[in-house]
C-alpha positions in Angstrom: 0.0 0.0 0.0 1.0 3.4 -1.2 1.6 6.1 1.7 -1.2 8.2 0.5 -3.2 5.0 0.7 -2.5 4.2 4.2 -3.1 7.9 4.9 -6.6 7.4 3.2 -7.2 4.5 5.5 -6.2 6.1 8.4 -8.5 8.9 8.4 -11.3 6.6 7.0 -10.7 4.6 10.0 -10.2 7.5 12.5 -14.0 9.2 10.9 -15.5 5.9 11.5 -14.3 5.8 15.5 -15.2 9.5 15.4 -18.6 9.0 14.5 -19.3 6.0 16.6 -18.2 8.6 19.7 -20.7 10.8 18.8 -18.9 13.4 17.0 -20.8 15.7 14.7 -19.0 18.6 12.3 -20.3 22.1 13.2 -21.4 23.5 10.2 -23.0 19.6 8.5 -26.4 19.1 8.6 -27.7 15.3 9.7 -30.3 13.5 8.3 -31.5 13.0 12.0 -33.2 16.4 12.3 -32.4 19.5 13.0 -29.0 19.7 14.6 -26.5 22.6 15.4 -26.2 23.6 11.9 -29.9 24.3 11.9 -29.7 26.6 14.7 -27.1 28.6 13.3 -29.1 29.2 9.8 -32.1 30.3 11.8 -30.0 33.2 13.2 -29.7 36.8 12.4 -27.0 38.7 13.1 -27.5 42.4 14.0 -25.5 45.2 12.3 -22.3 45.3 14.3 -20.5 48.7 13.7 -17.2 49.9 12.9 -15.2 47.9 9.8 -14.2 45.2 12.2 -17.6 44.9 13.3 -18.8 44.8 9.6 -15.7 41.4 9.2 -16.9 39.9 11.8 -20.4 40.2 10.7 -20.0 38.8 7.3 -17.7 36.0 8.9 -20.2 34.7 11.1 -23.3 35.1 8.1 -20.7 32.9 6.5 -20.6 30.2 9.1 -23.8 30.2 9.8 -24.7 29.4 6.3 -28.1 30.6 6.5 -30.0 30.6 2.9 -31.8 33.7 1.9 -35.6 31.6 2.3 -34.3 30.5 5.9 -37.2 31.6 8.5 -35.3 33.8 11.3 -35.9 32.3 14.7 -33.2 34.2 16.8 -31.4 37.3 16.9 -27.2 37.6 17.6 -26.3 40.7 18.8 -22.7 41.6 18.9 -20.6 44.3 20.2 -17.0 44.2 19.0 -14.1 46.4 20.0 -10.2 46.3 19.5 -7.7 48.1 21.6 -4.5 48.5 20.8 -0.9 49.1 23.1 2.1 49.7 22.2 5.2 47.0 23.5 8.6 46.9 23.3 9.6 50.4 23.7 12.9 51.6 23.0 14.4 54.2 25.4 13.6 56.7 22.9 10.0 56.1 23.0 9.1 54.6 19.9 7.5 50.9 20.1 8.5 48.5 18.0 5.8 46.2 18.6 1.9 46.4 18.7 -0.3 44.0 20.5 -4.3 44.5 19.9 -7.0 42.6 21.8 -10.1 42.2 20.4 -13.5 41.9 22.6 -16.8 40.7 22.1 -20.1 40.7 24.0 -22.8 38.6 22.4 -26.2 37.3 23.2 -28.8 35.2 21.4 -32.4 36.4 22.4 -35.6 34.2 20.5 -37.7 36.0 18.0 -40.9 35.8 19.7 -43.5 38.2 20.7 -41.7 38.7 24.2 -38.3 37.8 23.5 -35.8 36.0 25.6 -32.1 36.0 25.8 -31.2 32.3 25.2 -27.4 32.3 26.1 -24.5 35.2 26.2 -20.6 35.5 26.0 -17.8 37.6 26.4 -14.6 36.9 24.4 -11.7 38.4 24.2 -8.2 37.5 21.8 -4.8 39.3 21.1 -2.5 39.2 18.1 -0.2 42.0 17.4 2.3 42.9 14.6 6.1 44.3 14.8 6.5 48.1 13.8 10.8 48.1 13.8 11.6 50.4 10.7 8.5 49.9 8.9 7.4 52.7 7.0 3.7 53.8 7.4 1.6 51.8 4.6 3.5 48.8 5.5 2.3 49.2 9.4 -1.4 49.7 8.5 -1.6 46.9 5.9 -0.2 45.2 9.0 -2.8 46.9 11.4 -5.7 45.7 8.8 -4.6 42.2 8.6 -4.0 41.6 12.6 -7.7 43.0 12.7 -9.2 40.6 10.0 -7.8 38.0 12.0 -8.7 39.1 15.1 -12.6 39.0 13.0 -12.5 35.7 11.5 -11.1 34.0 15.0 -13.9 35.5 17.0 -16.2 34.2 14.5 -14.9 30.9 14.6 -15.5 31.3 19.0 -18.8 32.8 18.8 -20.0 29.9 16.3 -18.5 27.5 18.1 -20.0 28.6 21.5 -23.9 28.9 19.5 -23.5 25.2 17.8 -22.4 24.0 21.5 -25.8 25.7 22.9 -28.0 24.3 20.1 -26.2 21.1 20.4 -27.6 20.8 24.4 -30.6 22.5 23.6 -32.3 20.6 20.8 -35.8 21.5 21.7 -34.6 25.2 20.6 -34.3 23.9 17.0 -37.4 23.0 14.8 
């Protein structure tokens, strides 16, 4: 056998162990019912302001995978902020390295007549990016790309965190 054979076993193998353990990809609908991926179609995500607000938006519409016929049954709003500070500082004063933290407060309310928040979260991640002798359009393309990041990854939480809720709350989806 051929080593991208074996390789082919092996994760043939490992899915079918994976799957008899209960494991269930995120974002792959069953033919059991509705199932996490369900939930997260039937959501809509609020208008989050600010461009990193707007990344993060279209991120999560795109892990969420909702079709534009999809009834709405829940409501995400998000608030997303990044800070920035400056490390590393020479004893001249200039940094030579920025570190950003992004934060998020979410919460998933139902869409009925009185409305109830169904779970919340706070988030928070940090990446950065090195400013030593960069010249100015090189240090925000730099800045841009540390945000983007900083976007898709709290997507990836946020999604994560709704597909674990829907997940132990099945009665939620229909």
């Amino acid at each position: 056998m051929t080593h991208s054979g074996r390789r082919a076993a092996l994760l043939l193998g490992l899915g079918g162990v994976l799957t008899g353990c209960g494991f269930q990809p995120v974002y792959m609908r069953t033919g059991d019912g509705p199932g996490p991926a369900t939930g997260l179609a039937e959501i809509e995500v609020k208008p989050i302001y600010e461009r990193p607000g707007q990344i993060l938006r279209e991120a999560l519409l795109g892990r969420f995978r909702s079709e534009s016929g999809t009834p709405r049954k829940f409501d995400l709003q998000v608030t997303f902020w990044i800070t920035g500070e400056a490390q590393g500082v020479l004893n001249f004063t200039q940094p030579t390295r920025i570190r950003l933290v992004g934060n998020s407060n979410w919460s998933l309310s139902s869409r009925d007549p009185k409305p109830a928040r169904l779970t919340e979260g706070t988030d928070r991640l940090v990446d950065g990016f090195d400013l030593f002798d960069a010249q100015y359009f090189a240090m925000d393309l730099s800045n841009e790309a540390v945000q983007r990041r900083l976007a898709e990854a709290m997507a990836e939480r946020i999604t994560l965190r709704l597909a674990m809720w829907f997940h132990q709350h099945p009665s939620a989806v229909g």
